[in-house]
C-alpha positions, 0 to 999 in steps of 0.5 A, a space after each residue: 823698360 826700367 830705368 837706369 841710372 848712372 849710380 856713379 853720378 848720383 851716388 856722389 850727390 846723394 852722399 852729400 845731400 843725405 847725412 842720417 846723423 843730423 836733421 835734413 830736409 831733402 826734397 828729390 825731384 825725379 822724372 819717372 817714378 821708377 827712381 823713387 824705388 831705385 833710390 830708397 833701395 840705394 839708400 837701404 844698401 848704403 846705410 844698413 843700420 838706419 831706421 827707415 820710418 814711411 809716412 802714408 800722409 792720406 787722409 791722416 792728422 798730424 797726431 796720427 802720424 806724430 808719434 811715428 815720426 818722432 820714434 825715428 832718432 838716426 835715419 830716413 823718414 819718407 814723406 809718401 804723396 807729398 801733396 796731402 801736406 800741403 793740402 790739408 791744413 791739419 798736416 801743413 800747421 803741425 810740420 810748419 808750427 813742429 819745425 824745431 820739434 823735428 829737426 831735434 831728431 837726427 833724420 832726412 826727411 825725405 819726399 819726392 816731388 815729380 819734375 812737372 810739378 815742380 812749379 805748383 808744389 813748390 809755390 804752394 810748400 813755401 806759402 804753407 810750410 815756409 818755415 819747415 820748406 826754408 829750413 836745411 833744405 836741400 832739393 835734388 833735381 833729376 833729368 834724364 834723356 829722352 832718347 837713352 832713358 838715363 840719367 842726364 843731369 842731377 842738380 844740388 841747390 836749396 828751395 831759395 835758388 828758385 826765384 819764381 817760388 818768392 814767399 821770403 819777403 814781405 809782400 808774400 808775408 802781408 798777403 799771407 797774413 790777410 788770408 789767415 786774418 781772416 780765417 781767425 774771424 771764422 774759426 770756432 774751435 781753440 785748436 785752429 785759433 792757436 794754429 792761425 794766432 801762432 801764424 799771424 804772430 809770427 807773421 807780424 814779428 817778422 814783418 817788423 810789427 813787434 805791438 802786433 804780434 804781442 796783441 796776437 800772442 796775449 790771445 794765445 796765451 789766454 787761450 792756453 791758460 784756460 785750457 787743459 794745454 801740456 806744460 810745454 804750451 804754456 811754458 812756451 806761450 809766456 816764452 813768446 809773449 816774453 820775447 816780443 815785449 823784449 823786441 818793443 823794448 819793455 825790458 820788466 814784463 820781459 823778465 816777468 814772463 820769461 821768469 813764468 816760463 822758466 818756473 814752468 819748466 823747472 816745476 813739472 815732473 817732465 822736465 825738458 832740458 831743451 826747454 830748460 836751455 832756452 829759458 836760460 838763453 832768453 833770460 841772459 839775453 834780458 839781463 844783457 838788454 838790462 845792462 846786467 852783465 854778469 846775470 847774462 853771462 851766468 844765464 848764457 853759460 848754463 844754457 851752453 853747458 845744458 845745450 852741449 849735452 843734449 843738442 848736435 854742434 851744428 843746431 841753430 840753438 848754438 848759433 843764438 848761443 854763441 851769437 849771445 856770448 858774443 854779445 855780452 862780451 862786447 858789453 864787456 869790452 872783451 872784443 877779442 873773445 867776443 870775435 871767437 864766439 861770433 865766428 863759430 855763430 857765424 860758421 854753423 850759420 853758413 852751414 844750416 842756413 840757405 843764404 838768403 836766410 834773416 838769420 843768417 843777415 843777423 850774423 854777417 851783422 853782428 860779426 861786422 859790428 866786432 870788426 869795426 869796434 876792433 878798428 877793422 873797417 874794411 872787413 867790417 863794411 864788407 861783412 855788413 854789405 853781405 847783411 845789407 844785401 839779404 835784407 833788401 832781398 827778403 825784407 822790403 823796403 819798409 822793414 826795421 832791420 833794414 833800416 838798422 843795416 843802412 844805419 850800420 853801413 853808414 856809421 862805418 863809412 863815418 869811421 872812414 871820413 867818406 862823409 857823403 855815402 855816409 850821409 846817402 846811407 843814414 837818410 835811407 835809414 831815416 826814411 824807413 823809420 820815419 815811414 814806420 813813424 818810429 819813435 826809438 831810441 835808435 831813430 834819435 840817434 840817427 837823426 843826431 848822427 846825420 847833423 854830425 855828418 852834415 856839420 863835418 861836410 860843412 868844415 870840410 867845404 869850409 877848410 883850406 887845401 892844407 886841411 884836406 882830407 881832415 873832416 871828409 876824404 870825398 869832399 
């Protein structure tokens, strides 16, 4: 007996989840394998002009099937047996280390997984394609009844609504990068070096080991330079080397290697305006970390003007742009402007990303940092709460980031003269660091601020019943 669907229930989720005019990640989740003919029929019926691209993955390489992947500009791209990704390294690195690559092309890719392999497949996607599985994805669970063979049920979430699936944090990541440690001592072929070192690097940039992943990327780089790599690798591999001296704070080697890359780029007779868009955007954020604020906005603006061209307005590159001017528009003290950029990060942030996602913590951040320069503390603190609560989610309790938010936390209830959650804040923030044995500048003026607290605490215990309130309100 075939199986009969209730098309006027899943027409409507279908018709939110599946969208050919941008980059989706759609995972399908069926109990009989029926469906899967039934739902690639609906979806030729719905959208007649869309090229359907499918993958047969078996015993294939990422190279094999690139070139076909790649050609499909507006449409749907079915992933068929799934499972061959996830187990043949050659397929998990090239879709995990190509996400962006991917996602430029305004597809669905599509796979369809069965309900009773949920668990298992799931568990190992988030461990081998993290990047590619945490990425505007949108999973579809479908049931059915057993008795009348119809369907039931149809749930819409994201990968990240599965807590049993972890791999976001930094436990999963710390185990994750002893595995791959260990493959790099075994590997022989440059190919699968740059593979594990790209991994590892990015392993360790997101933990917060910033020395770590710089020592992994100069590998990389080396490995590059002496081979026959495209000029897009090597572009890139000083774009990583670049940005990881920027995150340790050496500003001059920075400029250097963005400047590498940015040469690259502009010197060869394939120029790509993508990568042309991102060198300008790392350099304006180099510029702004140097104080130079009008090399910054100069840079950031060309980036935008190339990026509208060529980019949909709901890309993650906007986010950073925007993100970016916003930034250099508080170095400007333009606050109001600065606010207007920051939302449109944080709107296109809210859309693309699943929310327990660093980037968008990064933008709850950022837009608290506005409010509370603009006096908003309410706002303020309730924007940096949200940024608080994915951190500790995903991050550990060892983690930079972390450590900044309850640092930021606490500064706003500083503004506020509730000086005893400001000083419960500030020494989780110190703890961290001190854990870290973080020697920042940032640490300095931590331990700064908590003397300032504490001293106020003092004159507000030493002050009369007429001074209430002056130093500390919760004293």
């Amino acid at each position: 007996m075939s199986f009969e669907l209730n098309f006027e229930q899943l027409q409507q989720k279908l018709k939110k989840v599946l969208n050919p005019s941008r980059f989706r990640f759609v995972v399908i989740l069926y109990p009989n394998t029926n469906m899967i003919d039934e739902i690639k029929k609906y979806i030729k019926e719905v959208y007649p002009e869309s090229l359907v691209t499918s993958l047969d993955l078996k015993d294939k390489s990422y190279q094999d099937i690139a070139s076909k992947l790649y050609k499909n500009n507006e449409g749907f791209v079915y992933l068929n047996d799934f499972e061959e990704i996830l187990n043949n390294p050659d397929l998990y690195n090239g879709f995990n280390q190509r996400r962006d690559k991917i996602a430029l092309h305004n597809i669905n890719l599509i796979c369809f997984i069965s309900l009773y392999q949920k668990e298992e497949l799931f568990t190992k996607a988030i461990n081998v394609i993290p990047d590619l599985w945490e990425f505007k994805n949108t999973v579809l669970e479908l049931e059915k009844d057993i008795k009348t063979d119809k369907l039931s049920d149809i749930k819409v979430s994201d990968s990240g609504s599965y807590s049993s699936i972890g791999g976001l944090t930094t436990k999963d990541k710390e185990i994750e990068l002893k595995k791959l440690l260990e493959r790099l001592k075994e590997s022989n072929s440059d190919e699968l070096k740059l593979n594990l070192l790209d991994q590892i690097s990015t392993i360790y940039k997101d933990i917060g080991s910033f020395k770590e992943s710089l020592h992994y990327r100069q590998q990389e780089l080396e490995i590059i330079k002496g081979s026959e790599s495209k000029y897009r690798d090597l572009a890139n591999s000083y774009t990583n080397v670049s940005l990881m001296y920027h995150n340790i704070g050496d500003l001059k080697n920075a400029l250097e290697y963005q400047e590498k890359a940015l040469e690259v780029s502009e010197n060869t007779q394939e120029m790509n305006f993508s990568d042309l868009a991102t060198n300008y955007n790392n350099l304006a954020s180099i510029y702004k970390s140097a104080d130079n604020l009008s090399l910054a906005l100069e840079y950031q603006q060309k980036a935008l003007n190339i990026s509208e061209k060529i980019q949909e307005k709901t890309s993650p590159v906007f986010v950073t742009i925007n993100n970016n001017l916003a930034t250099i528009h508080i170095h400007r003290k333009e606050l109001q402007e600065a606010l207007n950029y920051q939302k449109t990060a944080l709107d296109i942030a809210e859309k693309i990303f699943q929310s327990t996602h660093p980037d968008l913590a990064l933008q709850y951040n950022n837009i608290s940092i506005i409010y509370q320069d603009m006096g908003e503390l309410f706002k303020a603190l309730e924007y940096q709460e949200k940024a608080l609560k994915i951190r500790k989610k995903i991050l550990g309790d060892k983690h930079p980031d972390l450590a900044q938010s309850y640092n930021n936390v606490s500064m706003i209830y500083q503004e506020l003269k509730e000086c005893n959650k400001a000083k419960e804040y500030l020494e989780k923030c110190l703890k961290i660091l001190e854990q870290l044995n973080y020697t920042h500048p940032k640490y300095l003026i931590a331990k700064k601020n908590l003397k300032i607290i504490n001293s106020e605490i003092k004159k507000q215990q030493k002050a009369g019943f007429k001074k209430r309130g002056k130093y500390c309100k919760d004293i």
